[in-house]
C-alpha positions, 0 to 999 in steps of 0.5 A: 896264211903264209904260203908254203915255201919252196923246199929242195925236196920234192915228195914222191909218194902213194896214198891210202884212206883209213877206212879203205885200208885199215879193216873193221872200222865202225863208221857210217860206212861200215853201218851202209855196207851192210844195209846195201851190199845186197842191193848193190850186187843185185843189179850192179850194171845198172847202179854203175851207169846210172850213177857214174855216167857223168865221169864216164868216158866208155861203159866199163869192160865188165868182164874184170868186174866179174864174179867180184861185183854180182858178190854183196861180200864185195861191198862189205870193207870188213877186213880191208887188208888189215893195214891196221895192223900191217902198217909196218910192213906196207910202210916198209914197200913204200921205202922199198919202192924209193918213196919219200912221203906217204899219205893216210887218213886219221880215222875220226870214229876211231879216235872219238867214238862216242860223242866228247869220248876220245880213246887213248889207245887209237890216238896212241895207235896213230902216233906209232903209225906216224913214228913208223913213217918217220922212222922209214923216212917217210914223210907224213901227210896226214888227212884229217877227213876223208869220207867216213862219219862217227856213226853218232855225227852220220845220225846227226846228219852228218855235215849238212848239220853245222854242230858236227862241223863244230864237232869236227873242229874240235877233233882238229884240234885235239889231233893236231895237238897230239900230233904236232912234233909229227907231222907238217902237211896237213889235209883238212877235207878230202874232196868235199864237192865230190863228197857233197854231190854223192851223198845229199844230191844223188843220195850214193853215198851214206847220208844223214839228211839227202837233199838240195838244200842239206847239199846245201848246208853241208857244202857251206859247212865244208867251207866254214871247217876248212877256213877255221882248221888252220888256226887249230893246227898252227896254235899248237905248230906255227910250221904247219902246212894246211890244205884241201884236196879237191878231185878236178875234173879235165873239162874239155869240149869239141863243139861250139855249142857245149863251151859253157858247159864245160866252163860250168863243169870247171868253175862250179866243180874245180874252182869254186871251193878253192876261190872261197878257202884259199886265204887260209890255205897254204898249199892246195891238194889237187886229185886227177883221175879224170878227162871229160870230153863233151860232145864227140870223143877224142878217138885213140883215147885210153881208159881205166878197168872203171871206164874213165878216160886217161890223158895225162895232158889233163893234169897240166891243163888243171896245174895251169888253172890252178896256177892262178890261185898263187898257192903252191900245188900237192898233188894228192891222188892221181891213179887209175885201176887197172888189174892187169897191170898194162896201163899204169906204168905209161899213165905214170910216166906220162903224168910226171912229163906233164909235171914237169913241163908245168913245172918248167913254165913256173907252176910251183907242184911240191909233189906227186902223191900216187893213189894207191899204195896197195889195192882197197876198198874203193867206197860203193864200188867195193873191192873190184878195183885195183889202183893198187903199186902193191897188189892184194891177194885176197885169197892168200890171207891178203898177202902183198906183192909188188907189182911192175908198174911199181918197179916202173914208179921207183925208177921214174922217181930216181930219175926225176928226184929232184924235179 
C-alpha cells in the first residue's frame, strides 16, 4: 500500500462509537448488559480493581462514581444519548467547536442484522450521517469495527471463529462499496489486543468462546481482516486511506530489575500487531490514555476520575516508537474522564505540545482526534465516566452542553491549525 501523503490540512477532531453513543442497538453488547448489570453493581469496587489494575496508576476516587456504579441501570447503554437520532445537532457542536474532522463507527448489527441479511434503510441512515458531516465540513473517519458483534457472529464465537472473520470481510466490502464517494480515512478494527485480552483472556468483555487458546485464534483473525480489508476498500476508491487503531500504553520503569518488563509490555502490547499489518496500512491509529510507571511511582503525577496516570510526555514517547514503522500517525483517541472539568483543558494543551515537538523532530502525525465529543457509555464501566467536550445531562432528557475544556480545545486548535 502507498503511504498517506503529506496533506496541508491537519485534522482536528473528537471521536464517538456506535454503540456508545447511538442508543438501543441489538448486539452482544446489549444481550451482556443485560445478563450482567446486576452483578456489576453488586460488587463494583471489587470488579474494577481486579480487572483494571494492570492500567491502574492509584485506586479511583470512588466518590465520583457514586450512587452511578452501585445502580445495574448504569450498565445498561439503552438509550445511549440517542446520537442515533441526534446526530445533527452533535455534528453541529462539533462545527461549533472549530472542529475539522470527526470520528464514528458503522454499526455492523445495524447494517446486517441476520446473517447475508443486509437493511437498506441502516445503510441509508449512514450515508445521511456521512452527507451531514460533509455538509459541516466535517471530515469523516469512519471505523468499520469497534467492539460490538452481530449477536448471530457473538453466537458464533465471535472472531476467535475465522467464518466471522470472512463474514466481516464481506461487510467491509459491502460498505466500503456504498460509502466510497464519502469517506477516505478508513479504520478497519478498533484496538484489537485490548479487544482480545478482555474478551478471551480474562473474560470482561462478552465473549463466544473464552479462553487462551480462542485469544489465540481471535488475535491471528484480527490480523488476517486487517491485511485483507484494504483491497476491499480501494477495489471500489483507489484514494482510500486504510488503518488500525491500536491503545498504546506508555511503559516506563524505575528499576533495573523490571527494564524487560516494561520492554515486554511495549513490544507484545504496542508494537507487535503493527509489525505483522503495517504492509497493508497506510496510516496507523494511535489511542493513548495511559502511562504506566513500573516499580515506584513518579511523585506529582496527575490522573483521571478512573484512576489512570496522565502524562503528556507519554504520547511523544509512543509517536517516537512509532516513527520507526514509516507510516504516517492518526491520532485516533486520546482523552481522560474527568467530571469536573479541571483536568482536561491542561491535559489537551499539553497533549498538542508533545505533537508538536514530535512533529518538529520529523514524526509525520496527520492528526489530533479527542476521545470524546459528548459523555457515553464507557463498555463495563457504564455511564459513570465523562470523557465527554459536550457534556450529557441524563436527567434533563440528554440535553448537551459544552463544556470549558471544550472552549479551551477550540481555542488551541485555532491556534495550532496548521501545525
Amino acid at each position: 500500500m502507498n503511504s498517506m501523503p503529506k496533506r496541508k490540512k491537519f485534522l482536528w477532531g473528537a471521536s464517538s462509537a456506535a454503540h456508545q453513543v447511538e442508543g438501543n442497538n441489538y448486539n452482544d453488547w446489549t444481550v451482556w448488559e443485560q445478563e450482567n448489570a446486576f452483578r456489576l453493581a453488586k460488587e463494583p469496587k471489587k470488579y474494577y480493581l481486579k480487572y483494571s489494575k494492570m492500567f491502574l496508576s492509584i485506586e479511583p476516587p470512588w466518590e465520583l462514581m457514586n450512587p452511578h456504579f452501585e445502580n445495574p441501570k448504569n450498565y445498561i447503554s439503552g438509550d445511549a444519548v440517542d446520537h442515533y437520532n441526534r446526530y445533527s445537532e452533535d455534528f453541529k457542536l462539533a462545527q461549533d467547536l472549530g472542529h475539522n474532522a470527526h470520528r464514528f463507527s458503522i454499526e455492523w448489527s445495524r447494517i446486517e442484522p441476520k446473517q447475508g441479511e443486509f437493511d437498506s434503510r441502516e445503510i441509508e441512515h449512514y450515508r445521511n450521517v456521512l452527507k451531514e458531516l460533509k455538509s459541516r465540513g466535517l471530515e469523516p473517519v469512519a471505523t468499520l469495527w469497534h467492539f460490538t458483534l452481530p449477536v448471530w457472529a457473538y453466537e458464533m464465537g465471535g472472531f476467535s471463529n475465522k467464518k466471522v472473520a470472512n463474514y466481516f470481510l464481506r461487510f467491509v466490502d459491502l460498505v466500503s462499496k456504498e460509502y466510497a464517494d464519502l469517506v477516505t480515512y478508513w479504520i478497519v478494527l478498533n484496538e484489537p489486543v485490548i479487544y482480545t485480552f478482555a474478551t478471551y483472556f480474562i473474560g470482561v468483555f462478552p465473549n463466544g468462546n473464552k479462553g487462551f487458546f480462542s485469544g489465540l485464534k481471535a488475535i491471528k483473525n484480527f490480523i488476517y481482516v486487517t491485511n485483507r480489508a484494504g483491497s476491499y476498500i480501494k477495489k471500489y476508491n483507489n484514494k482510500a486511506l486504510v488503518g488500525v487503531s491500536k491503545q498504546d500504553l506508555d511503559a516506563r520503569f524505575t528499576t533495573s530489575w523490571n527494564h524487560f518488563l516494561a520492554y515486554s509490555v511495549d513490544f507484545f502490547w504496542n508494537l507487535l500487531f503493527i509489525v505483522l499489518t503495517k504492509k497493508n496500512l497506510d496510516f496507523i491509529g494511535l489511542n493513548y490514555y495511559i502511562s504506566k510507571i513500573f516499580g515506584k511511582k513518579k511523585a506529582g503525577l496527575k490522573y483521571s476520575d478512573m484512576g489512570w496516570g496522565l502524562y503528556p510526555k507519554g504520547l511523544y514517547n509512543l509517536l517516537k516508537k512509532l516513527q520507526r514503522f514509516g507510516k504516517p500517525i492518526l491520532i485516533t483517541e486520546c482523552g481522560l474522564a474527568d467530571s469536573k472539568d479541571i483536568k482536561r483543558g491542561w491535559y489537551i494543551k499539553e497533549v498538542i505540545e508533545n505533537i508538536k515537538k514530535a512533529k518538529a523532530e520529523g514524526v509525520v502525525v496527520t492528526g489530533f482526534i479527542y476521545w470524546s465529543l459528548t459523555d457515553n457509555f464507557e463498555w463495563d464501566k457504564g455511564f459513570w465516566p465523562k470523557f465527554g467536550l459536550v457534556e450529557i445531562d441524563y436527567n434533563n432528557r440528554l440535553s448537551r452542553k459544552i463544556r470549558r475544556s471544550g472552549y479551551i480545545y477550540k481555542k488551541l486548535i485555532e491556534e495550532n491549525f496548521n501545525i
